[in-house]
N, C-alpha and C positions, 0 to 999 in steps of 0.2 A: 377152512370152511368160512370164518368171520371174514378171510379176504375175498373168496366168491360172495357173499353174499352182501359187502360192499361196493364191489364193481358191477353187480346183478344191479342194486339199487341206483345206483350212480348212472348208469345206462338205463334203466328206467323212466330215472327223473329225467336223463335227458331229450330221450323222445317222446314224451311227454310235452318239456315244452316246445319241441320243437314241431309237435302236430297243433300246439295252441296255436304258434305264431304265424306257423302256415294257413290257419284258420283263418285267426284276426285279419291276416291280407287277404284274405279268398273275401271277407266279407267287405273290406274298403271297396275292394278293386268290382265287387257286384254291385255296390250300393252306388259309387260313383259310376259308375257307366250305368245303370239304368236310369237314374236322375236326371244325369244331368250327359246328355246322348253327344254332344257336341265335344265332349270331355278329351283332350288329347289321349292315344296310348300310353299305359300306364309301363314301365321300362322296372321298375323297382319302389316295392315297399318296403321301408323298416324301420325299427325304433327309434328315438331321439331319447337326449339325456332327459325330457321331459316325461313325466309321467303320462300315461294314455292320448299322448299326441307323437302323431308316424309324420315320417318325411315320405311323399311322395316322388320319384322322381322321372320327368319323361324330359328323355335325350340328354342333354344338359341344364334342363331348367330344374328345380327345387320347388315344392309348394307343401304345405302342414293339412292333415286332416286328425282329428279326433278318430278313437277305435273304432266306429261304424259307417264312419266317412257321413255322418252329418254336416258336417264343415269342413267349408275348404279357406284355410289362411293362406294369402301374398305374403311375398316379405322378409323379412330376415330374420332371423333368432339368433340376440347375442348373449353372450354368454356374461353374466356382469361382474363378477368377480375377476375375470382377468380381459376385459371387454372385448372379447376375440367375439368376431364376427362368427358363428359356427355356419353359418350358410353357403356363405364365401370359401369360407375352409373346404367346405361340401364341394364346392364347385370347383376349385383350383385342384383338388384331387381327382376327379369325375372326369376333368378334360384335360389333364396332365397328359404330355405325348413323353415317353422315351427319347431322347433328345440322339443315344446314341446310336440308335433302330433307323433315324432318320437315312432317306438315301441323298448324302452331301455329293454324291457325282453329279446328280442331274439340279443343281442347284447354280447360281452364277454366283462367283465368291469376287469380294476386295477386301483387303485390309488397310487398316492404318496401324502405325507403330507397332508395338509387337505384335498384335493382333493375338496376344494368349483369352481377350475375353471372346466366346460365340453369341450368336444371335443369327436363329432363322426367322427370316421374312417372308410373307405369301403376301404375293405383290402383282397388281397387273398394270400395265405401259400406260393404259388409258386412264388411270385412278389419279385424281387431284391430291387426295390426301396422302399417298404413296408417293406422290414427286415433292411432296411438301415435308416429308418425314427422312427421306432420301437425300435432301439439301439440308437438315438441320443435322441429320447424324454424322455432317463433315465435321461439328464438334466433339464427337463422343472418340478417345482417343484408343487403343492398344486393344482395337476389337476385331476381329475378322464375322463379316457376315454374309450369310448364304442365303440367296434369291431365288425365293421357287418359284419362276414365272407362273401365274397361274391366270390366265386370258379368258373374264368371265363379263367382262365389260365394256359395251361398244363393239358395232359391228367389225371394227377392223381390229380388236385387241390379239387375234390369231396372228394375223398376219405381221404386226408388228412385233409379236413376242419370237415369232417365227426368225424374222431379221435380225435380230437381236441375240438370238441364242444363236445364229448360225456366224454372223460376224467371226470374222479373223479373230480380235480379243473382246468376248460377247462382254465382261467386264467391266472393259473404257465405254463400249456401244450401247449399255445400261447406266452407266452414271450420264454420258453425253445427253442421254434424251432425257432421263430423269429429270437431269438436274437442269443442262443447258436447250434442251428442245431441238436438239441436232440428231434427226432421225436417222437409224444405222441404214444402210445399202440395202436394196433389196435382196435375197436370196437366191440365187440362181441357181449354186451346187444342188449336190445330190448328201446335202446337210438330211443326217436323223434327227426326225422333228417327233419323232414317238414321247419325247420326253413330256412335250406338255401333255399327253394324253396321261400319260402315269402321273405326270401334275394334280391334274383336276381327278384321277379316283385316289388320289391319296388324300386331297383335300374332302371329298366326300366321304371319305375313311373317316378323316376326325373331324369333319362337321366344320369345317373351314368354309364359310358363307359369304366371307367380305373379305376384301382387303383395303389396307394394311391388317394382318394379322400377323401376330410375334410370336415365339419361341424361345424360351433361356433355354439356359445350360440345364437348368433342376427340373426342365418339365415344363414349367408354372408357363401361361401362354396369354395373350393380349389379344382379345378385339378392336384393331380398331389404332391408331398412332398414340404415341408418346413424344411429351418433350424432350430433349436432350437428356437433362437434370433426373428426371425421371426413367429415363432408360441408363442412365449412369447408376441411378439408386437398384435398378433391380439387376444391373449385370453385376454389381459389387453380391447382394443380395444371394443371384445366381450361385456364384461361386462360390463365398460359404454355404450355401446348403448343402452344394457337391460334397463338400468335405464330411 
């Protein structure tokens, strides 16, 4: 009897809090959208290790309100005792992709040296910072990486991703242009070109907006190029977390 009528209490208490907290957001999520009408869609609210201040969160951004949504904070919340960024933390979780989920067929691969570290790239032909990122990772060594054409830039970025994936070795035909400006052959076959389409709704899948945009091995993903040095620090990075 004393063990039902601590499980009776134990399930009590817990839907109990669990109709407070579903409260507490029912009143953020009214009070910020009547106020302030311009307000992005609210995607999720929940606690923080802070007292009476919620993480808000729409898409992948992070923003802080107090329990009634009087206030809305920018910014980062760090944690000061062991000065972890917790926002950051928020984020790197939030937009983490499954790395193994990824579909690496439709993807252009080269390697250097053993090529045991990954790294996927969302990359288009016509992107400066992608041909600029392209030519510096000739230094990063025993990596193999996969190129998910994705042609969102410039009237002609179709038609050259088009070339490029259809080429004899799309490959050599992506580093050539990347790096040396030596445009692959036009395409004439009866090349499947569905790939870039599944390109760009994967990238709309995970909110893939720009490129260069990165992928490790752990998930953890980049907007935007890295130097060498630094994509050496997070494919090491990478790899110990896998383990």
């Amino acid at each position: 009897m004393k063990t039902l009528l601590r499980s009776t209490l134990a399930l009590t208490l817990s839907l109990t809090f669990a109709h407070a907290a579903f409260a507490q957001e029912a009143v953020i999520r009214k009070n910020l959208a009547e106020r302030l009408p311009d307000f992005p869609k609210i995607d999720e609210v929940s606690k923080t290790p802070i007292p009476g201040l919620y993480e808000v969160r729409i898409g992948t951004e992070i923003v802080y309100t107090d329990e009634r949504g009087d206030h809305v904070i920018q910014g980062n919340l760090i944690e000061t005792k062991t000065r972890t960024d917790v926002t950051q933390a928020r984020i790197d979780k939030i937009t983490a992709i499954d790395f193994a989920s990824l579909p690496l067929k439709d993807a252009i691969v080269w390697k250097q040296g053993t090529g045991a570290r990954k790294l996927v790239v969302f990359a288009d032909p016509n992107c400066g910072y992608c041909k600029k990122f392209e030519t510096e990772m000739q230094q990063v060594k025993d990596v193999t990486v996969y190129t998910f054409l994705l042609p969102i830039l410039g009237n002609d970025s179709a038609d050259k991703s088009r070339n490029i994936w259809c080429a004899k070795d799309n490959s050599a035909a992506w580093r050539d242009w990347m790096i040396k400006g030596e445009a692959a052959p036009r395409s004439m076959g009866n090349c499947d070109t569905s790939v870039l389409q599944r390109n760009l709704a994967m990238a709309k899948k995970y909110r893939v907006n720009g490129t260069p945009a990165l992928v490790f091995e752990d998930g953890k993903r980049v907007p935007g190029a890295l130097p060498p040095e630094e994509v050496e620090k997070r494919l090491l990075a990478s790899r110990s977390g896998k383990g």
